[in-house]
MDTraj code that builds the backbone (N, CA, C; nanometers):
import mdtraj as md
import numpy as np

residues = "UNK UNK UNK UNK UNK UNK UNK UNK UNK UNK UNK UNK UNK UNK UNK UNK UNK UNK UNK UNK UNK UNK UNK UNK UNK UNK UNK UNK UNK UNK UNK UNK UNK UNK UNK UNK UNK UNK UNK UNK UNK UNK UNK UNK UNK UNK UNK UNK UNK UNK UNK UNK UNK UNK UNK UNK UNK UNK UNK UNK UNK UNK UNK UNK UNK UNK UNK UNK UNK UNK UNK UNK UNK UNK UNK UNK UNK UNK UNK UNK UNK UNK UNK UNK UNK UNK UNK UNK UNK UNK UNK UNK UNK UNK UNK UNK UNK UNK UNK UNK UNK UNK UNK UNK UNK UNK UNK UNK UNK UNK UNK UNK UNK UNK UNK UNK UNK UNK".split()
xyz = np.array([
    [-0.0749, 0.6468, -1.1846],
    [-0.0627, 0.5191, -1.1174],
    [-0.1926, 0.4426, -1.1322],
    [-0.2073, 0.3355, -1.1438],
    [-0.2852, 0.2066, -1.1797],
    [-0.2845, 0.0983, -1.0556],
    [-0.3763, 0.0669, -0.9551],
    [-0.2931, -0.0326, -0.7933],
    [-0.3958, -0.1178, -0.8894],
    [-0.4073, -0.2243, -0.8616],
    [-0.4861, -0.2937, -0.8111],
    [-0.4617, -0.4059, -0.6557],
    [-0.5612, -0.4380, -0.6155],
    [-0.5078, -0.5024, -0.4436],
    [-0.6232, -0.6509, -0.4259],
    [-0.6037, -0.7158, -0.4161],
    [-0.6915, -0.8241, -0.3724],
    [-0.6264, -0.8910, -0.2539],
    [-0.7440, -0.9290, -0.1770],
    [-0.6820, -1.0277, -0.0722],
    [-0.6937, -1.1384, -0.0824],
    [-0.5743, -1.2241, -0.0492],
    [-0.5847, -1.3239, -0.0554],
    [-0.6074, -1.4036, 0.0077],
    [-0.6849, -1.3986, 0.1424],
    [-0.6799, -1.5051, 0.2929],
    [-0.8842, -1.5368, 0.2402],
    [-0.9756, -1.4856, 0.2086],
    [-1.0936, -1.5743, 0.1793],
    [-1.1863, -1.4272, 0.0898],
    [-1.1883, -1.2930, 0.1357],
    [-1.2532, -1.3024, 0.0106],
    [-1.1608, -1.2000, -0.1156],
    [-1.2576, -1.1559, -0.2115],
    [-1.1124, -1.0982, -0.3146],
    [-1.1608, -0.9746, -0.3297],
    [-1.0533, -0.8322, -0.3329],
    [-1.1268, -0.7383, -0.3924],
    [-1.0165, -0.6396, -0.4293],
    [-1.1113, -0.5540, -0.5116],
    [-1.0213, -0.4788, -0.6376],
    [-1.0332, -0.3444, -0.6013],
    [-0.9145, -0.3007, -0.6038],
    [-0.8937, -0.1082, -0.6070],
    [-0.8577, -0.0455, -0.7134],
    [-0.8727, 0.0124, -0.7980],
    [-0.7847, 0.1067, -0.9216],
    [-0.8216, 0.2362, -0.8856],
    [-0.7171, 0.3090, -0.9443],
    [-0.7124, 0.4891, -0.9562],
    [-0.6214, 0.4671, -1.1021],
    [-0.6470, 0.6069, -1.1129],
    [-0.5513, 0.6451, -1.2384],
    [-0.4931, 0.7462, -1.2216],
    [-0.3701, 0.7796, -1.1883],
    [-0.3107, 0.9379, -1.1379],
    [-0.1903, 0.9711, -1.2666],
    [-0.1843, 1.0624, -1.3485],
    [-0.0760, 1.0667, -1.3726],
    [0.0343, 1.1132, -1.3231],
    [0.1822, 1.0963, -1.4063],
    [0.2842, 1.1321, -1.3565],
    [0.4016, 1.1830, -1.4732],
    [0.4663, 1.2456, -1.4410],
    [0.5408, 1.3335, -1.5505],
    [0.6375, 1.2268, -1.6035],
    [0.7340, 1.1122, -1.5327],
    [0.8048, 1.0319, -1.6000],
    [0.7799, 0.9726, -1.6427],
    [0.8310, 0.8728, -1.7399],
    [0.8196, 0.6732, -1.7512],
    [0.8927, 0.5925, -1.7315],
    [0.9209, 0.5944, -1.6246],
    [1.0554, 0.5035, -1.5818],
    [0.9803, 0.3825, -1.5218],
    [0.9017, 0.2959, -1.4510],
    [0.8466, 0.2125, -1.4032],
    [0.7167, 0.1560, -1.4396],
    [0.7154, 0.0153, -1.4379],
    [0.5446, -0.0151, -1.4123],
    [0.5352, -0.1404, -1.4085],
    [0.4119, -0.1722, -1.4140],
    [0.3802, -0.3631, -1.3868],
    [0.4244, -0.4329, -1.2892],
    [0.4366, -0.3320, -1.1366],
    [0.5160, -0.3985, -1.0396],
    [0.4123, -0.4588, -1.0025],
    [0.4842, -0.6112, -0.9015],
    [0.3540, -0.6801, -0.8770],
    [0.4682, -0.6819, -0.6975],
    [0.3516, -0.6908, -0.5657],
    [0.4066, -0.7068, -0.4670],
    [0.3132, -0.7360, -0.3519],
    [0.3718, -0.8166, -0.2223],
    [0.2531, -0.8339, -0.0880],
    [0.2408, -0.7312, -0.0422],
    [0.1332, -0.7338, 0.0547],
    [0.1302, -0.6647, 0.1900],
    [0.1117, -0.7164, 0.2830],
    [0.2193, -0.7230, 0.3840],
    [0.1576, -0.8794, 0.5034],
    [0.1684, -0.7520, 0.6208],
    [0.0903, -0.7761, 0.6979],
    [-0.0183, -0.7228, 0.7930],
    [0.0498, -0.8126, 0.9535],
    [0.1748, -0.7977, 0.9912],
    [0.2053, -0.8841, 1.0823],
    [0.2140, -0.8125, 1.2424],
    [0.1263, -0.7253, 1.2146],
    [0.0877, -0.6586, 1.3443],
    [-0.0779, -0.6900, 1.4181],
    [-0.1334, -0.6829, 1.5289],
    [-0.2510, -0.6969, 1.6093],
    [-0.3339, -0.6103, 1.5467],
    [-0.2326, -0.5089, 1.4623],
    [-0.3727, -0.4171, 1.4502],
    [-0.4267, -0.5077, 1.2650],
    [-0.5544, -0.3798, 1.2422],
    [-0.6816, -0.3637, 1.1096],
    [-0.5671, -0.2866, 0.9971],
    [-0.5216, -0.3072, 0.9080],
    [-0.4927, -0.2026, 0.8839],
    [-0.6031, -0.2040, 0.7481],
    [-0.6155, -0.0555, 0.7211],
    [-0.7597, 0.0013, 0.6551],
    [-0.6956, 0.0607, 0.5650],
    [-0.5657, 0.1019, 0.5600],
    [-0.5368, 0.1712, 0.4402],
    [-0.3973, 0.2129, 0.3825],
    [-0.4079, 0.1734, 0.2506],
    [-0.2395, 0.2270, 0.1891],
    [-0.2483, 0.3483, 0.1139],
    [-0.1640, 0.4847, 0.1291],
    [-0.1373, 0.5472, 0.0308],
    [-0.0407, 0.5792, 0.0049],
    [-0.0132, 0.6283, -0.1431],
    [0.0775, 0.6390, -0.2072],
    [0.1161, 0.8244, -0.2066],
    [0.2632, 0.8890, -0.2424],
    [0.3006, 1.0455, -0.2179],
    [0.3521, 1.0976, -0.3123],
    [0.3199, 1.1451, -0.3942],
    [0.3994, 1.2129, -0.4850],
    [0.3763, 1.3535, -0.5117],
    [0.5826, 1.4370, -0.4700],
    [0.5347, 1.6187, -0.4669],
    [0.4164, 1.6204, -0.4045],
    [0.3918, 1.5704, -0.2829],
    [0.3926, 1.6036, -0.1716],
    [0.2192, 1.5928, -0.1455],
    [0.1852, 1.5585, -0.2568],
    [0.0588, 1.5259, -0.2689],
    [0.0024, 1.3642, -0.2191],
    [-0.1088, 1.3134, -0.1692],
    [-0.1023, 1.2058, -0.1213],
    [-0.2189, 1.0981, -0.2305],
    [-0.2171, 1.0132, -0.2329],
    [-0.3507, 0.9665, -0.2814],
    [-0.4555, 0.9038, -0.2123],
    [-0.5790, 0.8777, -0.2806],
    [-0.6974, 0.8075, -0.2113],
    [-0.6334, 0.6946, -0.1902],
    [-0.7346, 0.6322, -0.0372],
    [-0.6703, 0.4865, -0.0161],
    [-0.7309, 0.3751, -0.1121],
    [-0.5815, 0.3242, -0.2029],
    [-0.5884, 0.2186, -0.2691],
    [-0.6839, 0.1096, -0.2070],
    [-0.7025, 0.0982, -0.1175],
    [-0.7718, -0.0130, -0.0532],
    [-0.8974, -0.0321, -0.0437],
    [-0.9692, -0.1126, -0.1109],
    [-1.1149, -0.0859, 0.0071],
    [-1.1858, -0.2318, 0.0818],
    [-1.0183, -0.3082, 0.1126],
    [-1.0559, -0.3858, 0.2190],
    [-1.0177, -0.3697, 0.3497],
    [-1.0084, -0.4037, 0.4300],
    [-0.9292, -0.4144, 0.5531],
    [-0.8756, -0.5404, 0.5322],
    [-0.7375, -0.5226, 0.6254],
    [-0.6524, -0.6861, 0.6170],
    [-0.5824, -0.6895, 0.7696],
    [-0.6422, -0.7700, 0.8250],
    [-0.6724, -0.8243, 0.9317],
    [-0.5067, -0.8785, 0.9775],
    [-0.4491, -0.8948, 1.0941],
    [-0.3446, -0.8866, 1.1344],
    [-0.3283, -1.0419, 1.1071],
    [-0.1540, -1.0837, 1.0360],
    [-0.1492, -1.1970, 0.9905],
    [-0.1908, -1.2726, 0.8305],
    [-0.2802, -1.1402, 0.8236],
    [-0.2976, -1.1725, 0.6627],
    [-0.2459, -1.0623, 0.5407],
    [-0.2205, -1.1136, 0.3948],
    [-0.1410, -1.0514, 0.3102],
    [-0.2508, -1.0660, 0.1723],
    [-0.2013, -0.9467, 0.1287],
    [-0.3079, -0.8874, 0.0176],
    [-0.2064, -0.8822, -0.1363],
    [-0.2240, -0.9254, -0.2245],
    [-0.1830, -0.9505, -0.3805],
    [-0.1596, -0.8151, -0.4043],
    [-0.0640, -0.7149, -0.4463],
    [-0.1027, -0.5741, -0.5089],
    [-0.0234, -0.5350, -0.6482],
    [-0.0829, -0.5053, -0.7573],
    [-0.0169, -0.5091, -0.8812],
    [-0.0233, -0.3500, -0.8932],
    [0.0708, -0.2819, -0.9079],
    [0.1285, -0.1869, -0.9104],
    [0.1506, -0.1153, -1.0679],
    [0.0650, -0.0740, -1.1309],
    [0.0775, -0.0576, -1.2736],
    [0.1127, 0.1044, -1.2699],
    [0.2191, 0.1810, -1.2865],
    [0.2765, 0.2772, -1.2650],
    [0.3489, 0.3777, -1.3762],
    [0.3762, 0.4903, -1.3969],
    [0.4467, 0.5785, -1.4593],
    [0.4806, 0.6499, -1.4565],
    [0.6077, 0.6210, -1.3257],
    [0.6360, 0.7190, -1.2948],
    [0.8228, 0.6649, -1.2250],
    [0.9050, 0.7613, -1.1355],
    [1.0391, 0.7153, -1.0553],
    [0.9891, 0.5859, -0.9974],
    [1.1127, 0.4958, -1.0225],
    [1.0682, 0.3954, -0.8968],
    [1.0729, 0.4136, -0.7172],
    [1.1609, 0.5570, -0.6754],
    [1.1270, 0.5858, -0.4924],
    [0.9981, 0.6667, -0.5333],
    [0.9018, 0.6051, -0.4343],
    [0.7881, 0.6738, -0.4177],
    [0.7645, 0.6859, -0.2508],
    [0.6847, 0.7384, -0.1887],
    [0.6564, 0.7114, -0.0107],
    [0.5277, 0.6716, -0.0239],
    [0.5090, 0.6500, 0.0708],
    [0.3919, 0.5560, 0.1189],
    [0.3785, 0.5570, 0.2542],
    [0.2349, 0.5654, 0.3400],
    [0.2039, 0.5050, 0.4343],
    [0.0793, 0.3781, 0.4451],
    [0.0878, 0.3389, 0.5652],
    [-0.0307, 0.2363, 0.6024],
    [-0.1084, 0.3353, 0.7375],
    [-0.2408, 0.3125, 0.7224],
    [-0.3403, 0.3294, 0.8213],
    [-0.3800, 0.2022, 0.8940],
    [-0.4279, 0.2317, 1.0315],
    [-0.4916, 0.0875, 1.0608],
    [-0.6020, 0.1656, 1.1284],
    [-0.7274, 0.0830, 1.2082],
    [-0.8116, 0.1108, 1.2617],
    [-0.7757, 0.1249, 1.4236],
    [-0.8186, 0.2363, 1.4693],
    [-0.8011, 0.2453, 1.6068],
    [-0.9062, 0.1787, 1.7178],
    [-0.8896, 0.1770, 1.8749],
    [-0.9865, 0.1189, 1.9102],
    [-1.1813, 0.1898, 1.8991],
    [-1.1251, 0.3055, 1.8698],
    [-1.2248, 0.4000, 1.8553],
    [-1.3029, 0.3874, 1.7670],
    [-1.2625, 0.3128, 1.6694],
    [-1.3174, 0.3039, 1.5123],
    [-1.2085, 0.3913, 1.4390],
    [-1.1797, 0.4816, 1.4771],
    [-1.1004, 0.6012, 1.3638],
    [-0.9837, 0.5485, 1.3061],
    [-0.8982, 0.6170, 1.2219],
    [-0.7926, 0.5356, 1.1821],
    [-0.6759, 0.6247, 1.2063],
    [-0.5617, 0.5683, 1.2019],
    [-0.3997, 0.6033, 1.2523],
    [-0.3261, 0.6335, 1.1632],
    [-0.2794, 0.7382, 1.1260],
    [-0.1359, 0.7186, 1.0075],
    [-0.0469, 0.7031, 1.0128],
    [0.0078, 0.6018, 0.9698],
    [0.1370, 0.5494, 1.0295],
    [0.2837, 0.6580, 0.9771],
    [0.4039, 0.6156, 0.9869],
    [0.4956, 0.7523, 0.9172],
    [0.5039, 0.6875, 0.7881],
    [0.5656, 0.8093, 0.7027],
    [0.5986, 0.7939, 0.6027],
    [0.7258, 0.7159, 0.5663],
    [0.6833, 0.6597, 0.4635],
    [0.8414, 0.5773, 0.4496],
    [0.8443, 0.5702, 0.2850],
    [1.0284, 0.5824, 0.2366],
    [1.0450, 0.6132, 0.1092],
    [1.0784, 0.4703, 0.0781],
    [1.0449, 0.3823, -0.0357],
    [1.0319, 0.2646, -0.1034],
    [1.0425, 0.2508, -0.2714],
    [1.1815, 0.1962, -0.2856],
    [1.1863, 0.1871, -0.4713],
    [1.0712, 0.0511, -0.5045],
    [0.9672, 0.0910, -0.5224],
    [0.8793, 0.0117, -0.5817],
    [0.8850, -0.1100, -0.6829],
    [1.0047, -0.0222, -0.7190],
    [1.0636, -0.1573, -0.8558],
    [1.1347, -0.2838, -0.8250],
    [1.1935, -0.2484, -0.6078],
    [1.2766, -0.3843, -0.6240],
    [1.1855, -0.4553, -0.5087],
    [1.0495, -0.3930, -0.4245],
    [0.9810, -0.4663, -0.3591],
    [0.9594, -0.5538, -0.4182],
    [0.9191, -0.6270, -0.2842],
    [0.8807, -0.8042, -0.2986],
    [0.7264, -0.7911, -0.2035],
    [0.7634, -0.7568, -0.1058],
    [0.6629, -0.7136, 0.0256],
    [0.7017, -0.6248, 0.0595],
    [0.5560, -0.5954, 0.1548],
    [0.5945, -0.4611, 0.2222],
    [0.5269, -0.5123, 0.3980],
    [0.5880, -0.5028, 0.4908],
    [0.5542, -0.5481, 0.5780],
    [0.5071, -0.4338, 0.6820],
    [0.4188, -0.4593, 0.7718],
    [0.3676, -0.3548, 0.8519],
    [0.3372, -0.4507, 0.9588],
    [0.4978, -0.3986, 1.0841],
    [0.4523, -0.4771, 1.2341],
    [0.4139, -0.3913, 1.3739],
    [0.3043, -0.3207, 1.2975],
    [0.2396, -0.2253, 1.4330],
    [0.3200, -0.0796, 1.4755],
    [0.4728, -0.0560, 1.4213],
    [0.5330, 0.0628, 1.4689],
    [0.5393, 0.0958, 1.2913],
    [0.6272, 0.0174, 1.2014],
    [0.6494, 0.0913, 1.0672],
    [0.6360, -0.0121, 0.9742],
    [0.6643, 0.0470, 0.8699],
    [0.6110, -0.0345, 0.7555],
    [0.7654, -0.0739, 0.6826],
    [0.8227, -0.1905, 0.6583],
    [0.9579, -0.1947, 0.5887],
    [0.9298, -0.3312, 0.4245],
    [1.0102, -0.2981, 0.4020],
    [1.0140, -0.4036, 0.2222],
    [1.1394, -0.4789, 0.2380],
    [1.0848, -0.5764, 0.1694],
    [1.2365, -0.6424, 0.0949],
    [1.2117, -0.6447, -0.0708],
])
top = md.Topology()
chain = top.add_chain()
for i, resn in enumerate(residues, 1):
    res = top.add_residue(resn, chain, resSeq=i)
    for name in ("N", "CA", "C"):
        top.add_atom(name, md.element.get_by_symbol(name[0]), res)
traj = md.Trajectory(xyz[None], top)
């Protein structure tokens, strides 16, 4: 997998990994992340066989705002995913897991309980 993530509300910034994956069924997905909960959220990762990845992210996106994410991939299009946010503590939360065909997102929305797509 290939993310890249920028935000788009004032400043811009970039994440990549490179993970492989045994298929080639997907890639070049491009999709939001809108943040329509009170909370920070600090972090997206991605699950595959049960393994998790580093967080794609290394911004925070602030409740109300949505982040650009190009999805360069090779692998099934259902993958899982969670979002983290920041707690009042400083520490961060993991939200549940949720299964998502990557190929027909548009967004992915996160309103403080779960994370859902269209």
């Amino acid at each position: 997998m290939k993310f890249i993530a920028t935000k788009s509300v004032a400043a811009l910034a970039a994440a990549a990994l490179l993970i492989s994956a045994p298929m080639t069924l997907a890639a070049g997905m491009k999709f939001d992340i809108k943040n329509d909960s009170g909370y920070i959220i600090d972090g997206f990762y991605t699950g595959e066989n049960g393994d998790w990845s580093a967080n794609w992210m290394n911004f925070k996106l602030d409740g109300g705002e949505t982040a650009n994410m190009e999805f360069n991939y090779d692998g099934p299009c259902d993958i899982e995913f969670y979002v983290s946010w920041e707690a009042e503590d400083g520490s961060s939360i993991k939200g549940e897991e949720t299964s998502i065909n990557i190929c027909e997102a548009n967004t992915i929305y996160f309103d403080g309980k779960q994370a859902t797509y269209d």
